[in-house]
C-alpha positions, -999 to 999 in steps of 0.1 A, spaced: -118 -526 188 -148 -509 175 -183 -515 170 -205 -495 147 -247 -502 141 -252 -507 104 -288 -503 112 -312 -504 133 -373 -476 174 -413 -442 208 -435 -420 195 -469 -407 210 -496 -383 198 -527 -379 208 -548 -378 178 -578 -395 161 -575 -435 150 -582 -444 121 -589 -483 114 -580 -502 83 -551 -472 70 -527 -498 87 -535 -522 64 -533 -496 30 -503 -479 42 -487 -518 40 -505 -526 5 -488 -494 -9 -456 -508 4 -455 -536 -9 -461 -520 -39 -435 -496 -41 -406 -518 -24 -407 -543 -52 -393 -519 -77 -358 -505 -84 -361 -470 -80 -389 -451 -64 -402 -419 -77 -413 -388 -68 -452 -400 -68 -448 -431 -50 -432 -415 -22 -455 -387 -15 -485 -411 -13 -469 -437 10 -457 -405 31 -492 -392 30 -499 -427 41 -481 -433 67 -490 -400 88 -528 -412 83 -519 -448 98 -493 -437 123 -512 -434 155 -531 -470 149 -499 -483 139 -484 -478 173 -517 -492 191 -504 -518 219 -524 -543 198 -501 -545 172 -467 -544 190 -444 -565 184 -413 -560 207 -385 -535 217 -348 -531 219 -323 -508 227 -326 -489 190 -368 -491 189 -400 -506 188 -416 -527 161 -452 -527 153 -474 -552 129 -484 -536 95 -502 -567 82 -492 -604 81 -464 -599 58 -449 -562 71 -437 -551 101 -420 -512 109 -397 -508 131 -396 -476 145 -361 -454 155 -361 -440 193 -361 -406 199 -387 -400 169 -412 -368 184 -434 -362 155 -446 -368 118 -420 -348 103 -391 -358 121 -398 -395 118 -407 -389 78 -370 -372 73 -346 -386 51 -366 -399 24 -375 -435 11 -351 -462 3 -354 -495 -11 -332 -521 10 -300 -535 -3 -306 -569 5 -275 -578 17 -279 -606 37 -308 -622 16 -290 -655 15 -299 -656 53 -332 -680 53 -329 -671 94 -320 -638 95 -358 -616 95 -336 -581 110 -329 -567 71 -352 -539 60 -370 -541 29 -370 -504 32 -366 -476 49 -389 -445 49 -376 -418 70 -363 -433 106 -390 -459 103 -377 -492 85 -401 -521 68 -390 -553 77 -407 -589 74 -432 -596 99 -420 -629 123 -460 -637 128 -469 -646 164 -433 -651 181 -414 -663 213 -381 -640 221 -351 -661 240 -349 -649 274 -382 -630 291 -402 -613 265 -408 -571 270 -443 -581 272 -438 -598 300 -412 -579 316 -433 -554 323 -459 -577 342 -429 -588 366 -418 -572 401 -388 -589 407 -361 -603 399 -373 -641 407 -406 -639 389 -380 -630 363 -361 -665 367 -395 -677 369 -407 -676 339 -369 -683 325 -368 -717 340 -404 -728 337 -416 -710 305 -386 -704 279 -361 -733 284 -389 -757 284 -401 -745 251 -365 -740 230 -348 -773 245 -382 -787 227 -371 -770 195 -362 -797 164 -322 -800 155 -327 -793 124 -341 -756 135 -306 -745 153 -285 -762 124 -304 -738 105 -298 -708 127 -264 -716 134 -253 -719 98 -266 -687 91 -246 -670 120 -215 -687 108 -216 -674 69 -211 -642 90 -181 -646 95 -177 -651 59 -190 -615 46 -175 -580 48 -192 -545 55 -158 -532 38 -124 -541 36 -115 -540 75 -151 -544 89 -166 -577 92 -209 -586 101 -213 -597 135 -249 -602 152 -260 -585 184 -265 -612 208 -265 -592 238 -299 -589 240 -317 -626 238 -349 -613 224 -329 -609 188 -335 -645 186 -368 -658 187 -391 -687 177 -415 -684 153 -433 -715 137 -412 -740 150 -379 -721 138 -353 -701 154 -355 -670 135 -325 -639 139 -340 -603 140 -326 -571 151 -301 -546 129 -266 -560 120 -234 -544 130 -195 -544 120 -167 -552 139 -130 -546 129 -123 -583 140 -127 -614 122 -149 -643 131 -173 -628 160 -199 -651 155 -189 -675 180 -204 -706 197 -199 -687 231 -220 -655 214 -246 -681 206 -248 -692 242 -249 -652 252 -283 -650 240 -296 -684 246 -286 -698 275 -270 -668 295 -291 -634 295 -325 -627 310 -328 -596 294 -300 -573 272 -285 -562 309 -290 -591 333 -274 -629 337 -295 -657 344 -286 -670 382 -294 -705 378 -320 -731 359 -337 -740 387 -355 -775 381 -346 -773 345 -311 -782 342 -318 -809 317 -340 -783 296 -305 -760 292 -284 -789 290 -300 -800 259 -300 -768 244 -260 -765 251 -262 -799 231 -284 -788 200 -259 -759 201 -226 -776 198 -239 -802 174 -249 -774 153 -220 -756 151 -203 -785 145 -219 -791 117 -210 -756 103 -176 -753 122 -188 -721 140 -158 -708 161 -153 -720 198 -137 -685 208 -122 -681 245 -112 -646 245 -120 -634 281 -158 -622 273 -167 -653 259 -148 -674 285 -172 -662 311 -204 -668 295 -186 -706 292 -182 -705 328 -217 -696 337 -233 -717 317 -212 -746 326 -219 -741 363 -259 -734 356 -254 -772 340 -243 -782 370 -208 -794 348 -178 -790 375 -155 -783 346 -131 -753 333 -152 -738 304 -115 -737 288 -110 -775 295 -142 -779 277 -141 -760 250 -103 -777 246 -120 -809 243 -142 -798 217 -119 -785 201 -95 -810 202 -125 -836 186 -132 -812 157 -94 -808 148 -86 -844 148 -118 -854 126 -121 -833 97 -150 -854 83 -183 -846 101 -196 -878 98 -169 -895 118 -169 -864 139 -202 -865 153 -205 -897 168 -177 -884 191 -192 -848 197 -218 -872 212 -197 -892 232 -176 -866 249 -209 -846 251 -225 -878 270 -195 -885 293 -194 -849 308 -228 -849 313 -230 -883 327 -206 -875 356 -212 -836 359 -176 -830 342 -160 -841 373 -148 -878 359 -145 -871 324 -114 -883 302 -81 -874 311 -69 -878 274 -93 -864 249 -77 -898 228 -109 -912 237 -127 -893 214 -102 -895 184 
């Protein structure tokens, strides 16, 4: 199997700040990424730009986040940049030119991670606004000393807030993740979102929003229900599991819930290859649900096959969904005919 970024942010100077360039390095932008083709002109002034607003650009007042390829920065209400890794200085981050994005994915409403364009290793994308990242923020990681001020803030602070979030917002989300598995990079490479690090999801006015760079994978289908529960109701961070809920069991379990239902409603995959088998598991168990995760899924499954027509199918989702709650998933249905 291989996995290839499709695309994807440190930099420090010391060197005079200079307020308000932010803001007309992103009016120029936004002038020059509306056109077609960008010519010699154009670029040179929004390079020129950009070296004059870089060091206030990468103030800690206007960071946004980080991942594993960069950091991204607030340009102005509308713009964001999100800056490669690795980047030293003004020439090396200004190297390759200025592109306009291809808009691949602009049929995404959810999806915020495509760049409107690219200017050297430094790519414009929309700005989420004031935000909430799945998991523990990199804000607040680096306020934390442990790893139980970590679960903390997991328990009391996010799964709270995003079991809170309307139905309607993760029917939104999850229908974008499954017309992934409907479009192609190339003939043998298919889209599939990083969900290994939680904090590519995020909620942002009352929606669950996707962000982060897209990658291929030369396997259909990748977008799974048990990728979706990766993000949301496994990791901490990128590299660690979440233990346990604590108190909050009833905060993940209706997340789970808002979950299935939506990808239900756009028949999202229930995969159970062996990576996605253990995220089942372990979020099972954090529900407190003494249940296989493949038993589970089978009954899922099982509902969706036998009841092509969603509006029969539901009902039954939210039957089996209540019985295995209910009794923990020790007295469930033998016979998933229950549910037919």
């Amino acid at each position: 199997m291989r996995i290839t970024p499709v695309n994807t942010y440190q930099y420090s100077a010391k060197r005079p700040v200079f307020k308000g360039v932010v803001e007309d390095f992103g009016k120029k932008t936004k002038e020059v990424f509306i056109k077609t083709k960008i010519d010699a002109e154009d670029e040179i002034t929004l390079k020129r730009l950009l070296i004059k607003a870089f060091d206030e650009l990468i103030t800690p007042e206007r960071f946004l986040g980080g991942g594993f390829f960069g950091e991204v920065y607030s340009v102005d209400k509308d713009l964001a940049a999100k800056i490669s890794k690795g980047v030293l200085d003004s020439h090396e981050f200004l190297q390759g030119g200025i592109k306009v994005g291809k808009r691949v994915f602009a049929g995404l409403k959810t999806y915020y991670g495509e760049a409107l364009g690219q200017i050297g290793r430094i790519e414009i994308l929309r700005n989420l606004g004031e935000h909430i990242p799945a998991g523990i923020p990199s804000k607040e990681m680096k306020k934390m000393n442990s790893l139980e001020e970590c679960e903390k803030y997991y328990q009391e602070k996010y799964l709270p807030v995003f079991a809170k979030v309307p139905q309607e917002s993760y029917d939104a989300l999850i229908k974008d993740i499954a017309a992934l598995n409907g479009m192609k990079y190339s003939k043998d490479e298919y889209y599939v979102f990083d969900f290994r690090n939680p904090g590519n999801i995020v909620l942002s006015g009352g929606k669950l929003l996707l962000t982060d760079g897209m990658n291929t994978i030369n396997l259909p289908e990748c977008n799974t229900v048990g990728k979706v529960l990766e993000a949301m109701l496994y990791k901490l961070t990128s590299s660690r599991m979440i233990l346990d809920y604590g108190n909050h069991v009833e905060d993940a379990r209706k997340i789970l819930r808002k979950i299935i239902t939506a990808s239900e409603k756009s028949d999202l995959p229930y995969d159970t290859r062996l990576s996605d088998e253990n995220i089942w598991k372990c979020v099972l168990l954090n529900c407190n649900i003494n249940m296989k995760a493949d038993s589970f899924i089978q009954g899922l499954e099982f509902i969706r096959g036998r009841n092509p027509d969603l509006k029969k199918r539901l009902p039954k989702i939210e039957q089996y969904l209540d019985n295995v709650f209910k009794n923990n998933g020790r007295k469930y249905a033998k016979s998933y005919d229950t549910f037919i």
